[in-house]
C-alpha positions as CSV (number, residue, x, y, z in Angstrom):
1,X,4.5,-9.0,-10.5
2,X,7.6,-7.4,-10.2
3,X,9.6,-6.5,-7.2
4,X,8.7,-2.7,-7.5
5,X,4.8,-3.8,-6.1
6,X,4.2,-2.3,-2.3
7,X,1.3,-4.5,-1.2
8,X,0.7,-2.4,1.6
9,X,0.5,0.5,-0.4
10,X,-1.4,-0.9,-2.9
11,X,-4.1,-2.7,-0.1
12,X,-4.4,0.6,1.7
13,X,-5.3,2.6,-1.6
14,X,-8.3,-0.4,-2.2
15,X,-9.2,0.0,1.8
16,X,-9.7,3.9,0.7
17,X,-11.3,3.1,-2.9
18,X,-13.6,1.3,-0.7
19,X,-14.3,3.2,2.1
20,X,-15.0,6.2,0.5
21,X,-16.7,4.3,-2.5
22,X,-19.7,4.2,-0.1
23,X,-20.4,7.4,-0.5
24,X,-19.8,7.4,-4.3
25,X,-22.4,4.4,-4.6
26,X,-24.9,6.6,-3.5
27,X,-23.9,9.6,-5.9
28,X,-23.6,7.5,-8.4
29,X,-27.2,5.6,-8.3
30,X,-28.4,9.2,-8.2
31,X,-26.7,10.6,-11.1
32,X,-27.7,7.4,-13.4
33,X,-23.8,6.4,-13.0
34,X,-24.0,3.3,-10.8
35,X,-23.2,1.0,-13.7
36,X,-19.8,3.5,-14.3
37,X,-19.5,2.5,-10.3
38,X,-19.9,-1.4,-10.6
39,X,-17.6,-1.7,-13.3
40,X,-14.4,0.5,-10.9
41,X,-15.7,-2.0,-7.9
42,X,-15.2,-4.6,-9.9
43,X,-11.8,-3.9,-10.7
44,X,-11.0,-3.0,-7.0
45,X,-12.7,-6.0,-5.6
46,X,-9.9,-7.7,-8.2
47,X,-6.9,-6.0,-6.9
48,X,-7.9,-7.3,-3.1
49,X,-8.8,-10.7,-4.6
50,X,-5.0,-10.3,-6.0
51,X,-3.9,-9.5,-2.4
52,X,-5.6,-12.0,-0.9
53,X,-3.7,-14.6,-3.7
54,X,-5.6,-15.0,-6.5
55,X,-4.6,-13.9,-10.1
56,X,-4.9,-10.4,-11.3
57,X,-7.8,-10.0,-14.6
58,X,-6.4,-7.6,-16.8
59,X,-9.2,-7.0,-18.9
60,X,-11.0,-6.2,-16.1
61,X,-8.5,-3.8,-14.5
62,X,-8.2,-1.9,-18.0
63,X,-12.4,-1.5,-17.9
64,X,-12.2,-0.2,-14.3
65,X,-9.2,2.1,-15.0
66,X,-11.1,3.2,-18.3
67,X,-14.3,4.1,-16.5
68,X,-12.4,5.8,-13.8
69,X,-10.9,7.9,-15.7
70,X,-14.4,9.3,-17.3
71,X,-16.3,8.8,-14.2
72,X,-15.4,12.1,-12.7
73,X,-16.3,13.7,-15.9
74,X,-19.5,12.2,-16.8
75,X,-20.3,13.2,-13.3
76,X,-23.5,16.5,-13.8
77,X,-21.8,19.6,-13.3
78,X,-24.7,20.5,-10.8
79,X,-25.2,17.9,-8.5
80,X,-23.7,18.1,-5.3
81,X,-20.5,15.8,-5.0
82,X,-18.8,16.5,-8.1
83,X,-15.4,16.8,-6.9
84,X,-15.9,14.3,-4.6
85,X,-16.4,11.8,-6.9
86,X,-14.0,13.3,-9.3
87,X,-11.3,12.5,-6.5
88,X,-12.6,9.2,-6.0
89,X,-11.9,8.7,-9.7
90,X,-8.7,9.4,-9.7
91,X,-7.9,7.4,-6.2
92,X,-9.2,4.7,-7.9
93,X,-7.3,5.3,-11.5
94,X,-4.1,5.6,-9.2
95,X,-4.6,1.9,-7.3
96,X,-5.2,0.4,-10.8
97,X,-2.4,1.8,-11.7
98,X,-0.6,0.8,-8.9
99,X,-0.6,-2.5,-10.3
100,X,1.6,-2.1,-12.8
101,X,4.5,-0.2,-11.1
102,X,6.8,0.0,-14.3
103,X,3.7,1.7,-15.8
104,X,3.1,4.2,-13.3
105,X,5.4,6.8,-12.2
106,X,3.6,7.6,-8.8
107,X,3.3,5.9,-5.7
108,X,0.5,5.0,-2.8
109,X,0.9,8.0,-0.9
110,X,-0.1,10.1,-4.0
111,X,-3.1,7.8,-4.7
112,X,-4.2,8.1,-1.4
113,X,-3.8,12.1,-1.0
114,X,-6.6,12.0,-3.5
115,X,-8.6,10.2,-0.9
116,X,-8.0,13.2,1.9
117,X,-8.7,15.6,-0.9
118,X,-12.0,14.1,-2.0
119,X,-12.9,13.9,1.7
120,X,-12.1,17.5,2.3
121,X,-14.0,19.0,-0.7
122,X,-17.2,17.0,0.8
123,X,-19.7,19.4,0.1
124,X,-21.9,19.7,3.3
125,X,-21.1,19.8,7.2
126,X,-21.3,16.3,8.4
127,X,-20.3,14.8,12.3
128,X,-19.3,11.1,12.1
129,X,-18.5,10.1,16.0
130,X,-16.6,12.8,17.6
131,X,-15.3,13.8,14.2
132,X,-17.0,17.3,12.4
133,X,-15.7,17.1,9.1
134,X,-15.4,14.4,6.4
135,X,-12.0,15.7,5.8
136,X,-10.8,14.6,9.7
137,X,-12.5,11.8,9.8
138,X,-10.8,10.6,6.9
139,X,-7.7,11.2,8.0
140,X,-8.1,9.4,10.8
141,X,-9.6,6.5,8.8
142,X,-6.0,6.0,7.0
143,X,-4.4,5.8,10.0
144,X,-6.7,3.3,11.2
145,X,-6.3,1.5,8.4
146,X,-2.8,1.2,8.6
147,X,-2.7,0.1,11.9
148,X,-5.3,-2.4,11.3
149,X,-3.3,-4.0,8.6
150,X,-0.4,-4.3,10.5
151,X,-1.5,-5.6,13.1
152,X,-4.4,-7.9,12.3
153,X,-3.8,-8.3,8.7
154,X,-5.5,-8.2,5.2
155,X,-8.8,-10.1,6.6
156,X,-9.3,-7.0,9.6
157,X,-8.5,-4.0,6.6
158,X,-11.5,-6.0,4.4
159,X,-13.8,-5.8,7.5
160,X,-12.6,-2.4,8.6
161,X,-13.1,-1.0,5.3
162,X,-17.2,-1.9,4.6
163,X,-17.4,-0.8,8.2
164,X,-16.0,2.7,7.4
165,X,-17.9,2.3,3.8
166,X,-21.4,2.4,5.8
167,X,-20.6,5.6,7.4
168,X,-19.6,7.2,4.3
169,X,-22.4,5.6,2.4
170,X,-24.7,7.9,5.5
171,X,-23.1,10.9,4.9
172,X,-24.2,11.0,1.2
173,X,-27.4,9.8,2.2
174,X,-27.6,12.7,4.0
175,X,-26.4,15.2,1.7
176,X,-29.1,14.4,-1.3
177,X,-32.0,14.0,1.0
């Protein structure tokens, strides 16, 4: 990896990919996509393995920036979550890409801004705690994130993460019914 790599960057994208990848699991098994889903987790899951000190699997990481790119687009016009998912997508095609910094000519914070805009163009009121709006919520979830990274480490954003995933995955539960 060359020196060009932000590992924060790059662990806070995944933390996003997951969190809001609960509610994409659910649209997904819906829309007959949750294989597409699998196959970007699996490349996510590598990129934390990576962070966590193991090797990086490029063929996997080309299959889950592959499908992320289509995922959004295979995606039925008329179910609810479209562009939800379609900004997942491309949070997800941007931390792949993260991983090969001489490749990509964006950084983090332009990965993740696709997290805030998926989370704002959630397609139904929801209330999450005190927040009213997946859009504020989120935003508070990447701050959260980053604070639980630097001060607890990559363990605590892991954890944090699946915790924040749940609420997501609820919300979407909620939205289809």
């Amino acid at each position: 990896m060359d020196e060009t790599f932000d590992a924060v960057g790059e662990a806070l994208c995944c933390a996003a990919a997951i969190r809001l990848g609960g509610a994409v699991q659910v649209l997904t098994e819906r829309s007959g996509l949750l294989e597409n889903y699998n196959s970007i987790m699996a490349g996510v899951e590598n990129i934390t393995a990576f962070l966590d000190g193991q090797e990086l699997d490029n063929d996997l990481l080309g299959h889950a920036f592959a499908e992320s790119w289509s995922l959004g687009a295979s995606y039925p016009t008329g179910l609810a979550g479209r562009t939800f998912v379609n900004d997942w997508s491309r949070l997800v095609f941007g931390t792949v890409g993260l991983t090969k910094p001489k490749q990509c000519n964006f950084g983090a914070a332009q990965a993740l801004d696709f997290a805030s805009q998926a989370a704002a163009a959630w397609p139904s009121a929801v209330r999450i705690g005190s927040f009213d709006s997946l859009a504020r919520f989120e935003l508070a979830c990447q701050q959260e994130a980053e604070d639980r990274l630097r001060k607890d480490g990559l363990p605590a954003l892991w954890k944090l993460a699946e915790v924040r995933s749940k609420q997501y995955r609820q919300a979407a539960e909620q939205l289809i019914g």
